[in-house]
MOPAC internal coordinates of N, CA, C and O (Angstrom, degrees):
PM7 1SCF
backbone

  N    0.0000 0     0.00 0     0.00 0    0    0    0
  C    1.4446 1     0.00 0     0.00 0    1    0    0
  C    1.5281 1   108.53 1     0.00 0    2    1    0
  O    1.2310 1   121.46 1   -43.67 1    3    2    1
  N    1.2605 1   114.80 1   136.33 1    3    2    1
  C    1.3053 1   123.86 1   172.58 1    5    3    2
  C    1.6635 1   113.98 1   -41.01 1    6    5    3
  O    1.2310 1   118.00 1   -58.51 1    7    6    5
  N    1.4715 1   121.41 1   121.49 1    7    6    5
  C    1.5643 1   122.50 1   170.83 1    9    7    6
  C    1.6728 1   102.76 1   -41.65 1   10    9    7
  O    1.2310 1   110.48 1   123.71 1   11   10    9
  N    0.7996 1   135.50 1   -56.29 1   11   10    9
  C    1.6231 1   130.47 1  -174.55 1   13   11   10
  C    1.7341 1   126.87 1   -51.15 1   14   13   11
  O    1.2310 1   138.71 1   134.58 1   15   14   13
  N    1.4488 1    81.34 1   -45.42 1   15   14   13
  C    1.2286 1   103.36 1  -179.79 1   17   15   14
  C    2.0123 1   113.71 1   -60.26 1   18   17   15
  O    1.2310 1   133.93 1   108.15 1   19   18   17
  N    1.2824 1    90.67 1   -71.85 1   19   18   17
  C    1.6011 1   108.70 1   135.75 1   21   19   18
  C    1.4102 1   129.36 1    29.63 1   22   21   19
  O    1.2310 1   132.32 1    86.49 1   23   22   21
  N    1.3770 1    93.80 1   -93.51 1   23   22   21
  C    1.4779 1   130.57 1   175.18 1   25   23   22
  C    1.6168 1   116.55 1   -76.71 1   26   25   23
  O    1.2310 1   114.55 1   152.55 1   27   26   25
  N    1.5639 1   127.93 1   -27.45 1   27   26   25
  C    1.1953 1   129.95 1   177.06 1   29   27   26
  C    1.7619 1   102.93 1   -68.76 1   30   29   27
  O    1.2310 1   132.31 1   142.11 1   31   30   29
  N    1.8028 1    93.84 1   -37.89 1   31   30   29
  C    1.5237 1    86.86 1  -153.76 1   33   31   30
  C    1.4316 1    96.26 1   -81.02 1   34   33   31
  O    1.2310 1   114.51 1   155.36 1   35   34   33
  N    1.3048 1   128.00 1   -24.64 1   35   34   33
  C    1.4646 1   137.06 1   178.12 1   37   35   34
  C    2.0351 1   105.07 1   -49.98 1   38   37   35
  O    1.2310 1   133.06 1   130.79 1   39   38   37
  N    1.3634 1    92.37 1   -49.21 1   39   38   37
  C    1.2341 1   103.58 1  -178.23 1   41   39   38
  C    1.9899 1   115.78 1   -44.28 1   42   41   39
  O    1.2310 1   130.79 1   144.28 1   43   42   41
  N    1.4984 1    96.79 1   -35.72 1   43   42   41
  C    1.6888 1   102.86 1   174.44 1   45   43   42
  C    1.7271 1    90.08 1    88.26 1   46   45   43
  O    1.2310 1   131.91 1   -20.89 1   47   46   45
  N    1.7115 1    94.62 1   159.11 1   47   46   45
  C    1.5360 1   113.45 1   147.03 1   49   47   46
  C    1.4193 1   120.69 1  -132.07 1   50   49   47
  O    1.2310 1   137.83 1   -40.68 1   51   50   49
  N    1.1033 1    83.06 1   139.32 1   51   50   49
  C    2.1708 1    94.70 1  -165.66 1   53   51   50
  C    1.3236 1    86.64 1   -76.40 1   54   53   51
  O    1.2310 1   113.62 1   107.58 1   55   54   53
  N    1.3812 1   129.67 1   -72.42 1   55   54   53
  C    1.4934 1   120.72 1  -177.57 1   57   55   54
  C    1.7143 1   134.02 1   -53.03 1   58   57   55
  O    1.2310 1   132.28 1   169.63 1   59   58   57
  N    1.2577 1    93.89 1   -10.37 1   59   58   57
  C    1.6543 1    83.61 1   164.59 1   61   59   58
  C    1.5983 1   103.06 1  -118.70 1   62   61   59
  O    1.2310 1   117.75 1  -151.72 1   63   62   61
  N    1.2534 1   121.90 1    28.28 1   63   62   61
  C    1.2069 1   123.31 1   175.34 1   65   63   62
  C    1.3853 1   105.63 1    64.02 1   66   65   63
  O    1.2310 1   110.01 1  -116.36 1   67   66   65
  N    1.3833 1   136.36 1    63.64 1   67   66   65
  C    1.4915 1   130.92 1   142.68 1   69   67   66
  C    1.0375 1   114.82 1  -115.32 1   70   69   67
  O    1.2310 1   105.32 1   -56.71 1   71   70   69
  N    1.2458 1   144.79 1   123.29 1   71   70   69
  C    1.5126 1   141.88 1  -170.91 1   73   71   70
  C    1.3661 1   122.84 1   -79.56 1   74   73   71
  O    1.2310 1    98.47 1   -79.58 1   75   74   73
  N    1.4084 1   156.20 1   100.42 1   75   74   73
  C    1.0286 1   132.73 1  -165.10 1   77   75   74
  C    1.3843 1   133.44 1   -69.62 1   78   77   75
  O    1.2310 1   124.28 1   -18.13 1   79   78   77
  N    1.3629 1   109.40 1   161.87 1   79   78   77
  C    1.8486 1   115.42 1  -162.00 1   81   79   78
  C    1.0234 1    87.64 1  -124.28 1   82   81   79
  O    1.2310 1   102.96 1  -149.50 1   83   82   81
  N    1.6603 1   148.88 1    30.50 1   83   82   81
  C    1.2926 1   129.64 1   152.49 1   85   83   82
  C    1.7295 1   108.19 1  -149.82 1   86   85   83
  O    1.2310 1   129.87 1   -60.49 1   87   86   85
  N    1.8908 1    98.58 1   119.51 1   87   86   85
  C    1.6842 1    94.88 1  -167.64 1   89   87   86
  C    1.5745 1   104.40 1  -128.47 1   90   89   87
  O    1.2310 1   116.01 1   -36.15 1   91   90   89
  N    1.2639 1   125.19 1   143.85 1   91   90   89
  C    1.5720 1   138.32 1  -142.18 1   93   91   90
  C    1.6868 1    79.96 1  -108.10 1   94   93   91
  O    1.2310 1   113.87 1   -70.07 1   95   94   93
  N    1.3710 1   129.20 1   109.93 1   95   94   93
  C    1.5422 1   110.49 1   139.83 1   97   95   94
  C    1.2626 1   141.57 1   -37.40 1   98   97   95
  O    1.2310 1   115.83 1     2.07 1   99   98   97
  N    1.3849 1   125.53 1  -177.93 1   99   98   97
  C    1.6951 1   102.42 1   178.93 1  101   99   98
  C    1.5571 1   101.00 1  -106.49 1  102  101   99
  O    1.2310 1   117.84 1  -171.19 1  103  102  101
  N    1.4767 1   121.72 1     8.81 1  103  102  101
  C    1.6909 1   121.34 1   176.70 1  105  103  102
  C    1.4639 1    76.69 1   -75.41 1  106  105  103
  O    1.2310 1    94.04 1   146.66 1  107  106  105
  N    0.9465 1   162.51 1   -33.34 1  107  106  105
  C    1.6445 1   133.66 1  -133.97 1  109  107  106
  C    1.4365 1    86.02 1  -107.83 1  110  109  107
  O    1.2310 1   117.51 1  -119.55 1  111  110  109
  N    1.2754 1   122.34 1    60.45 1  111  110  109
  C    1.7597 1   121.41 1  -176.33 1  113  111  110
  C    1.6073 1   100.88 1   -60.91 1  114  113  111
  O    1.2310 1   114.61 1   129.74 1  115  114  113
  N    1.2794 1   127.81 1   -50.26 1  115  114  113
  C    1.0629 1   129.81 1  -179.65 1  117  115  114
  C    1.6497 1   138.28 1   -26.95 1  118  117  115
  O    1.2310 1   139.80 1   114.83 1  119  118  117
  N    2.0141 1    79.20 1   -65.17 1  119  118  117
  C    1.5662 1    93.83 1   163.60 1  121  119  118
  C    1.9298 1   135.32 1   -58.56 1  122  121  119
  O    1.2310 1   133.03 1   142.65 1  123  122  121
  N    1.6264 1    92.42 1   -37.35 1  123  122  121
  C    1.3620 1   108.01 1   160.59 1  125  123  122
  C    1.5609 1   119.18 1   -75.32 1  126  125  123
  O    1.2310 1   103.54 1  -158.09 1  127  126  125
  N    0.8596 1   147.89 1    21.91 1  127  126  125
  C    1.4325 1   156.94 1  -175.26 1  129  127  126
  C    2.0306 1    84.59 1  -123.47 1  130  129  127
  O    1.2310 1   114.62 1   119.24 1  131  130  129
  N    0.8845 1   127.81 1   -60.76 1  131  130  129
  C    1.0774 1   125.74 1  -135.05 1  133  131  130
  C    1.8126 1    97.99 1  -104.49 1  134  133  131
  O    1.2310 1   115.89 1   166.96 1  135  134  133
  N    1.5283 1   125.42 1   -13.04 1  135  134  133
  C    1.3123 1   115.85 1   176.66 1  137  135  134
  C    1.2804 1   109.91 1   -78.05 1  138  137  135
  O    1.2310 1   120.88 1   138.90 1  139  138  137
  N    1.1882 1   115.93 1   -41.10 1  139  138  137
  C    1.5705 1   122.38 1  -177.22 1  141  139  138
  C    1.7680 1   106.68 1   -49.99 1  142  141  139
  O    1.2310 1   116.01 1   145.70 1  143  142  141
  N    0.9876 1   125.19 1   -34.30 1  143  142  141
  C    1.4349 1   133.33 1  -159.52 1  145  143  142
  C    1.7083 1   107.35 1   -91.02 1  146  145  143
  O    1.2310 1   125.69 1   156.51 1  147  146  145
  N    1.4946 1   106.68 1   -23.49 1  147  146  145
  C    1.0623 1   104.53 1  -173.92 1  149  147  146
  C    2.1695 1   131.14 1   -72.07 1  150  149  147
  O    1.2310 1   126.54 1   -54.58 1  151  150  149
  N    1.7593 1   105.04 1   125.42 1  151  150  149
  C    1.6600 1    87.38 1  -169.12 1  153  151  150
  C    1.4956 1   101.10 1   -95.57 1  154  153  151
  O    1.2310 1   123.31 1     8.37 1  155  154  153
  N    1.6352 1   111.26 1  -171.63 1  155  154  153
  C    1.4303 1   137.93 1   164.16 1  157  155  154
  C    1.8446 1    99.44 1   -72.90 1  158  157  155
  O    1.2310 1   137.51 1   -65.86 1  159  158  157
  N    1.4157 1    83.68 1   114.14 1  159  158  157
  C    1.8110 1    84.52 1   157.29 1  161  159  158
  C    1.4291 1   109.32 1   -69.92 1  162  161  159
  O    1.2310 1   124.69 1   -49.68 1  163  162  161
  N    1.3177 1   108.60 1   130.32 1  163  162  161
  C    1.6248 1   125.24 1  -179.15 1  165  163  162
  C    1.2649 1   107.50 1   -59.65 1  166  165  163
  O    1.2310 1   111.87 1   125.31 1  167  166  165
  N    1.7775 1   132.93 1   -54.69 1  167  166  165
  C    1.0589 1   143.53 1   139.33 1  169  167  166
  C    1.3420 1   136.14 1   -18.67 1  170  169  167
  O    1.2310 1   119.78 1   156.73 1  171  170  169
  N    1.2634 1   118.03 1   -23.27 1  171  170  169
  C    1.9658 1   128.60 1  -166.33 1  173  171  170
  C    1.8047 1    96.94 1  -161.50 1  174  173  171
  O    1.2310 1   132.19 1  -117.18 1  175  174  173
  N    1.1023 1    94.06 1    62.82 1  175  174  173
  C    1.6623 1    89.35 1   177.04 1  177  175  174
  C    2.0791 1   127.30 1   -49.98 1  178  177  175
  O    1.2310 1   132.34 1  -175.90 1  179  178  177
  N    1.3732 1    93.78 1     4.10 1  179  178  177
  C    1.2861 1   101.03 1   177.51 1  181  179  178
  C    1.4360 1   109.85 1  -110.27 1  182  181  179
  O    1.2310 1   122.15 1   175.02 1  183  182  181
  N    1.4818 1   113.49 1    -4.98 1  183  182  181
  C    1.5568 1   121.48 1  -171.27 1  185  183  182
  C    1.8942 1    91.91 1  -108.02 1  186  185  183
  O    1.2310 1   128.42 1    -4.66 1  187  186  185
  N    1.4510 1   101.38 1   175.34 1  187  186  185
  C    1.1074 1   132.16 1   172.03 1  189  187  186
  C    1.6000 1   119.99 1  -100.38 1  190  189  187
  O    1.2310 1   110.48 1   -48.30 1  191  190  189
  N    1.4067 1   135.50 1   131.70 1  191  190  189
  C    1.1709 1   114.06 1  -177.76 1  193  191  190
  C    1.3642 1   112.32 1   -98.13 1  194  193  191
  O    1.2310 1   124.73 1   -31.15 1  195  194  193
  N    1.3249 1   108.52 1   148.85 1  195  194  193
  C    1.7825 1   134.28 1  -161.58 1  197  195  194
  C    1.3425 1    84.61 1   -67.38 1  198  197  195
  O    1.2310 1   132.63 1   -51.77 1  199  198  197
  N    1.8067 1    93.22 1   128.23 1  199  198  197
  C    1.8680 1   103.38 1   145.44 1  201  199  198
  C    1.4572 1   100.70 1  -118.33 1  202  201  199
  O    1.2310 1   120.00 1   -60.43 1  203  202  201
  N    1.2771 1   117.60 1   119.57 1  203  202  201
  C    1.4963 1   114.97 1   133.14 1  205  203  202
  C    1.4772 1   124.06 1   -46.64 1  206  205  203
  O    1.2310 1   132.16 1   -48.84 1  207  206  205
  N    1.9346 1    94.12 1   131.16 1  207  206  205
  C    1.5313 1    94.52 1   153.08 1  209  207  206
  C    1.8409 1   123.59 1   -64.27 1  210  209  207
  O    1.2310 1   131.86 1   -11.25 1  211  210  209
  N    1.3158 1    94.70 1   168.75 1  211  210  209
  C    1.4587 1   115.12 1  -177.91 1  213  211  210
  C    1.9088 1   112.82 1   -43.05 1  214  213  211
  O    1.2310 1   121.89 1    14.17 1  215  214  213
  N    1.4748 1   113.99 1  -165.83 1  215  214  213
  C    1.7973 1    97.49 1   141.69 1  217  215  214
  C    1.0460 1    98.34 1  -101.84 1  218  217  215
  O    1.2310 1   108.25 1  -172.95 1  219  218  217
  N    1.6510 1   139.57 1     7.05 1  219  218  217
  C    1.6604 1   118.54 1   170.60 1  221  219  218
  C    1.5267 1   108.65 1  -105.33 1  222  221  219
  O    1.2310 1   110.23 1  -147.08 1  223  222  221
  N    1.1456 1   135.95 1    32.92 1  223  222  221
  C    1.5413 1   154.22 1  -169.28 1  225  223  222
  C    1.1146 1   104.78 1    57.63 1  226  225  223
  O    1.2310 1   110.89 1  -162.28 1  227  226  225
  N    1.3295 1   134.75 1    17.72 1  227  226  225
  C    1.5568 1   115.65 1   175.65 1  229  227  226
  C    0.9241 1   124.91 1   -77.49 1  230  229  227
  O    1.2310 1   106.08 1   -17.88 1  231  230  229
  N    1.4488 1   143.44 1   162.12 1  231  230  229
  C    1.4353 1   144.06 1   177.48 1  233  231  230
  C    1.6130 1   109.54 1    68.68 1  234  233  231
  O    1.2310 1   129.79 1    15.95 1  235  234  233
  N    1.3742 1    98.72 1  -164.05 1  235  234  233
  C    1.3429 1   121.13 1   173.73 1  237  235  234
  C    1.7187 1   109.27 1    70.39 1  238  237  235
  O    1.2310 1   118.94 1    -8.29 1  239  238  237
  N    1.0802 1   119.62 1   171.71 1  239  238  237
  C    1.5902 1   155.22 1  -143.46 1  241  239  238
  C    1.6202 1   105.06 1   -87.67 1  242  241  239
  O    1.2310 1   126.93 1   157.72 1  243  242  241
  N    1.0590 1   104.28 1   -22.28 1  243  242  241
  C    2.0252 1   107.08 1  -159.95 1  245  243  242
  C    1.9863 1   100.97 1   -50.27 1  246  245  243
  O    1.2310 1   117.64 1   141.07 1  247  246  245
  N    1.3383 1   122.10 1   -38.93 1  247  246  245
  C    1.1228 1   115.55 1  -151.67 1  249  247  246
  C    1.6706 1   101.71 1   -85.90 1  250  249  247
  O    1.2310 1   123.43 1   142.71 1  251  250  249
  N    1.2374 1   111.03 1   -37.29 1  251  250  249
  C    1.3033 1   128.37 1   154.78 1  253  251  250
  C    1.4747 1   123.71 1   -32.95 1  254  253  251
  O    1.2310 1   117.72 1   120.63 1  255  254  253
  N    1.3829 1   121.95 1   -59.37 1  255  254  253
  C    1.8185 1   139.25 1  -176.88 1  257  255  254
  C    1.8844 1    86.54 1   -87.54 1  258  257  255
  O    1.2310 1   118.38 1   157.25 1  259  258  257
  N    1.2562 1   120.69 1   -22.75 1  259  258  257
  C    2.0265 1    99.77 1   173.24 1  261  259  258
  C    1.2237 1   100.69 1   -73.25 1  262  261  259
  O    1.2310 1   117.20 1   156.49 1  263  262  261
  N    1.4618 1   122.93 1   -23.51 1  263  262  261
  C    1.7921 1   116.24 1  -170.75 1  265  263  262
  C    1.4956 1   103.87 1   -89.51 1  266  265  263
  O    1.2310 1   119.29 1   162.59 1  267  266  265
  N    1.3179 1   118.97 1   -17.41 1  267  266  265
  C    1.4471 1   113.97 1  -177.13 1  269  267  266
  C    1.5962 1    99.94 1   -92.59 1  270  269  267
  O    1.2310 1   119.06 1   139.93 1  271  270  269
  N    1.0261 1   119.40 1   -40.07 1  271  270  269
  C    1.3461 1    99.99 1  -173.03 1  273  271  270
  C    2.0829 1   109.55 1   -76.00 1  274  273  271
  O    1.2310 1   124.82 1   131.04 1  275  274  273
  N    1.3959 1   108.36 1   -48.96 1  275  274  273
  C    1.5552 1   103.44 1   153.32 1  277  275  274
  C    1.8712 1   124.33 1   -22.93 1  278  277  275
  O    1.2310 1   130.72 1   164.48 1  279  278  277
  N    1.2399 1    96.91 1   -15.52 1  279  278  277
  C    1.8258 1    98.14 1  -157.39 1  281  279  278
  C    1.7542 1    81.78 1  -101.15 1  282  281  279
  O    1.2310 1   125.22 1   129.52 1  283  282  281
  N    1.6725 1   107.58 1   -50.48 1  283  282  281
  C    1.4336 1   100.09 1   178.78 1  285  283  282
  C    1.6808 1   125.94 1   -51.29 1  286  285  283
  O    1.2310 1   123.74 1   144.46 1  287  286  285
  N    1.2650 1   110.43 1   -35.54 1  287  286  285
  C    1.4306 1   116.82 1  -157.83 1  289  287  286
  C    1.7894 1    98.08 1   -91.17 1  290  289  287
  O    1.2310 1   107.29 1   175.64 1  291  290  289
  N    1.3037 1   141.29 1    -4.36 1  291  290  289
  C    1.5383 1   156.48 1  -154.63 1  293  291  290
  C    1.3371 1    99.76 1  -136.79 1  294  293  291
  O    1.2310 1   125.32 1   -39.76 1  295  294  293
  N    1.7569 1   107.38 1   140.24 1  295  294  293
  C    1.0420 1   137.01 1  -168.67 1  297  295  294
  C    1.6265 1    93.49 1   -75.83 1  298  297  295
  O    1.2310 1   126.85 1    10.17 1  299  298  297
  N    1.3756 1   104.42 1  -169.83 1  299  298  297
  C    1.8216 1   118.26 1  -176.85 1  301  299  298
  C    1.9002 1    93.26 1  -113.75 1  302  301  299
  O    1.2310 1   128.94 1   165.80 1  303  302  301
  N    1.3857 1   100.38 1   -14.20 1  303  302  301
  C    1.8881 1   100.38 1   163.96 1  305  303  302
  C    1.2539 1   103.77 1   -34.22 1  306  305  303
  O    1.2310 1   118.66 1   -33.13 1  307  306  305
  N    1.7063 1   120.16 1   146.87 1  307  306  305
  C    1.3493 1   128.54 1   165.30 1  309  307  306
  C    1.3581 1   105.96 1  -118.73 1  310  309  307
  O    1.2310 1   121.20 1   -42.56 1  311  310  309
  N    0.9377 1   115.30 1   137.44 1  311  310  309
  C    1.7045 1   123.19 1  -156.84 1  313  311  310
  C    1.9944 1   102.16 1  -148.55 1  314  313  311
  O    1.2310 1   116.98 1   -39.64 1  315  314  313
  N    1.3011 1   123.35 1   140.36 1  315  314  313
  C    0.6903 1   112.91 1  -171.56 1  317  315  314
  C    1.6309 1   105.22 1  -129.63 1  318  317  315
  O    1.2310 1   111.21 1   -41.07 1  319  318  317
  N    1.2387 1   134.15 1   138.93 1  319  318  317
  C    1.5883 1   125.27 1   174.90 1  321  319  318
  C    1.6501 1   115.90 1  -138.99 1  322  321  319
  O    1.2310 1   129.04 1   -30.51 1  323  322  321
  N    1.3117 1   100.18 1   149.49 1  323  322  321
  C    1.7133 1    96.61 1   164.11 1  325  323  322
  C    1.7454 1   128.71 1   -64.99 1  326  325  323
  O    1.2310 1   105.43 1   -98.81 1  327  326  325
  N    1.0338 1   144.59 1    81.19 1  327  326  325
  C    1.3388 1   119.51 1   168.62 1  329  327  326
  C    1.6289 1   123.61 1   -42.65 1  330  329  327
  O    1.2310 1   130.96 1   -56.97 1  331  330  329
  N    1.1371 1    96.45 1   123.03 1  331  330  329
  C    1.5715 1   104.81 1   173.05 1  333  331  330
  C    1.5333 1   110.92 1  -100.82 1  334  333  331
  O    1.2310 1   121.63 1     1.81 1  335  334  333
  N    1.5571 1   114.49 1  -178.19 1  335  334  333
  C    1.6384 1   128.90 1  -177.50 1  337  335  334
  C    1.6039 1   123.85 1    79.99 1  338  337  335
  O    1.2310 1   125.08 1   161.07 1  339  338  337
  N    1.7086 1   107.84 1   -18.93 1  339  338  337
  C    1.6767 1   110.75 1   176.33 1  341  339  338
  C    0.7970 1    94.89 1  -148.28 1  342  341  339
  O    1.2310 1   120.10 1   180.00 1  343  342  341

């Protein structure tokens, strides 16, 4: 299945009753800054289109494609843990 695809369905729908199996903390500010922003490549309507970061690293897509590829390499198991250290 398409990484994008993936991640929507991971995401769940509350209104049609699917619950989701994949949830973003709020340390991952990054990634949440950056899903909302993300479009349909006009070209690959199943892909996302590439942002490059800045030349001072700002912006762009990277944190976004770490959660898609994370989604590829992980089961649909729901597992739950404490983070420790902060």
């Amino acid at each position: 299945m398409n990484g994008w695809a993936e991640i929507l369905q991971r995401f769940g729908d509350v209104d049609g009753g699917i619950r989701p199996t994949l949830f973003v903390h709020k340390r991952c500010g990054r990634l949440i800054e950056t899903l909302p922003s993300l479009q349909h490549d006009p070209n690959r309507p199943e892909d996302v289109l590439k942002v490059d970061a800045d030349d001072d690293g700002i912006g762009g897509d990277d944190a976004a494609d770490a959660l898609r590829y994370l989604v590829a390499t992980k089961s649909r198991a729901i597992s739950q843990r404490k983070l420790r250290g902060l």
